[in-house]
NUNU-313785 format. One record per residue (C-alpha): chain; residue in three letters; x, y, z; residue number from 1. Coordinates in pm, 1 decimal. Each point is the difference from the previous one (the first is absolute). Example, Ala and Ser with C-alpha at 12.3 -4.5 7.8 and 13.67 -1.06 7.14 Angstrom:
% residues 2
+--------+---------+----------+----------+----------+-----+
: cadena : residuo :       xx :       yy :       zz : num :
+--------+---------+----------+----------+----------+-----+
:      A :     Ala :   1230.0 :   -450.0 :    780.0 :   1 :
:      A :     Ser :    137.0 :    344.0 :    -66.0 :   2 :
+--------+---------+----------+----------+----------+-----+
END
This chain:
% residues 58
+--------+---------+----------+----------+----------+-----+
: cadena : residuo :       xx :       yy :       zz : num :
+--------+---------+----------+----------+----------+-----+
:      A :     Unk :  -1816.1 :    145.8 :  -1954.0 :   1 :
:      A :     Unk :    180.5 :    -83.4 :    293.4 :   2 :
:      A :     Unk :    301.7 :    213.8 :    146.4 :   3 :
:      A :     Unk :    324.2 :   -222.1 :    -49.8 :   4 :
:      A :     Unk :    161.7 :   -195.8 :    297.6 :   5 :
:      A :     Unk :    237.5 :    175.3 :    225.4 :   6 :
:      A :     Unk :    323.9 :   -118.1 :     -6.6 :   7 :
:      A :     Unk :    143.5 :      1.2 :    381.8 :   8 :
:      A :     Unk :    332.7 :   -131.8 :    -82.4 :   9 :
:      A :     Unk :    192.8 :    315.5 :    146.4 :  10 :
:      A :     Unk :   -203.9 :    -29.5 :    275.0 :  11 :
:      A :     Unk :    146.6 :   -306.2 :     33.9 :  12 :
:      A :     Unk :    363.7 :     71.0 :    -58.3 :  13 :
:      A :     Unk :     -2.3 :    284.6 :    276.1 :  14 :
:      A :     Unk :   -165.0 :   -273.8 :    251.6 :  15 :
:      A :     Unk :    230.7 :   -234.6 :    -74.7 :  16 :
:      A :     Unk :    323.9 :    196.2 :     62.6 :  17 :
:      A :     Unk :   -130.3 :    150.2 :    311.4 :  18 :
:      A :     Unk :   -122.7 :   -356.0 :    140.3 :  19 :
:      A :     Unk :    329.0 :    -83.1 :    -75.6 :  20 :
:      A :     Unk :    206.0 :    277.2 :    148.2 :  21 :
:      A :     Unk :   -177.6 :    -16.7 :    271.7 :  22 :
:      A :     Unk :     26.3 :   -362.7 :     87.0 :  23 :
:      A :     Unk :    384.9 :     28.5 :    -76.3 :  24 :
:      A :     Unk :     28.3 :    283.4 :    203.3 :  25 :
:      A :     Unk :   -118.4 :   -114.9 :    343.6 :  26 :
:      A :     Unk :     65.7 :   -375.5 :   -127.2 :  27 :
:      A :     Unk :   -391.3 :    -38.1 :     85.7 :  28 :
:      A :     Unk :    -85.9 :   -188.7 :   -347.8 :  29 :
:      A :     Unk :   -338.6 :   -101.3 :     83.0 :  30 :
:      A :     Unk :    -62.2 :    416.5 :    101.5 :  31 :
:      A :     Unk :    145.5 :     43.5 :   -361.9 :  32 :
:      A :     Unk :   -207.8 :   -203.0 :   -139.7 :  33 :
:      A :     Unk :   -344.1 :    133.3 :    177.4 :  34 :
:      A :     Unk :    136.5 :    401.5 :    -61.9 :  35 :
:      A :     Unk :     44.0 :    -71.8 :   -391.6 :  36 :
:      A :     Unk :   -347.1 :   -193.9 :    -22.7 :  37 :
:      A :     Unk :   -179.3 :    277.2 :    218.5 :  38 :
:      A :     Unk :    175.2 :    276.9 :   -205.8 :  39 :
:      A :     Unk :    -56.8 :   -179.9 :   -330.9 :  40 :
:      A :     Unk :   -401.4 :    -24.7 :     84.8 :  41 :
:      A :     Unk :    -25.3 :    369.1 :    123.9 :  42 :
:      A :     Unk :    182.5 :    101.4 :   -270.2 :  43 :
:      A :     Unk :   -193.4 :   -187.8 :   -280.3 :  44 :
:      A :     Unk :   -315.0 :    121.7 :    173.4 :  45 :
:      A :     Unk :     71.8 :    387.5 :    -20.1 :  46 :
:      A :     Unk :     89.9 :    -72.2 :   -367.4 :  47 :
:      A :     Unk :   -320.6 :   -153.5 :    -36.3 :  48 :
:      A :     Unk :   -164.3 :    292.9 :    154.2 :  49 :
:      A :     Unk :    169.8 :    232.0 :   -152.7 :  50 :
:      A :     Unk :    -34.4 :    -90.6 :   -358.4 :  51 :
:      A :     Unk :   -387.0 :   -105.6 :     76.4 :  52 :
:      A :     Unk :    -51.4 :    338.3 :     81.2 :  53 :
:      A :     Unk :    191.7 :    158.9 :   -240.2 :  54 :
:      A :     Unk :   -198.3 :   -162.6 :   -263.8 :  55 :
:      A :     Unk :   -329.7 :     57.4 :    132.2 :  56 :
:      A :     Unk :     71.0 :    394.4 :    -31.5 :  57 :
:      A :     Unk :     33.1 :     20.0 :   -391.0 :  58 :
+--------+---------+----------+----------+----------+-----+
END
């Protein structure tokens, strides 16, 4: 049987309000935009990684 999906929408949440801050911040939207996506994809990864291997140990 196949593990279940991961669900990445904190991951998500926490990208999205840093993107934001930061593009508010030093009124640099499109940096904003590129720091929340970058974040959100590292971020989504390690979870990934994390619960991959996590699961493999048991």
């Amino acid at each position: 049987m196949p593990p279940p999906p991961v669900s990445h929408t904190t991951e998500m949440v926490i990208a999205t309000v840093v993107g934001a801050a930061v593009g508010l911040l030093s009124e640099n939207y499109l940096l904003g935009g590129i720091v929340g996506i970058v974040l959100g994809i590292v971020l989504s990864v390690g979870k990934t990684v994390y619960l991959d291997r996590r699961r493999r140990r048991r």
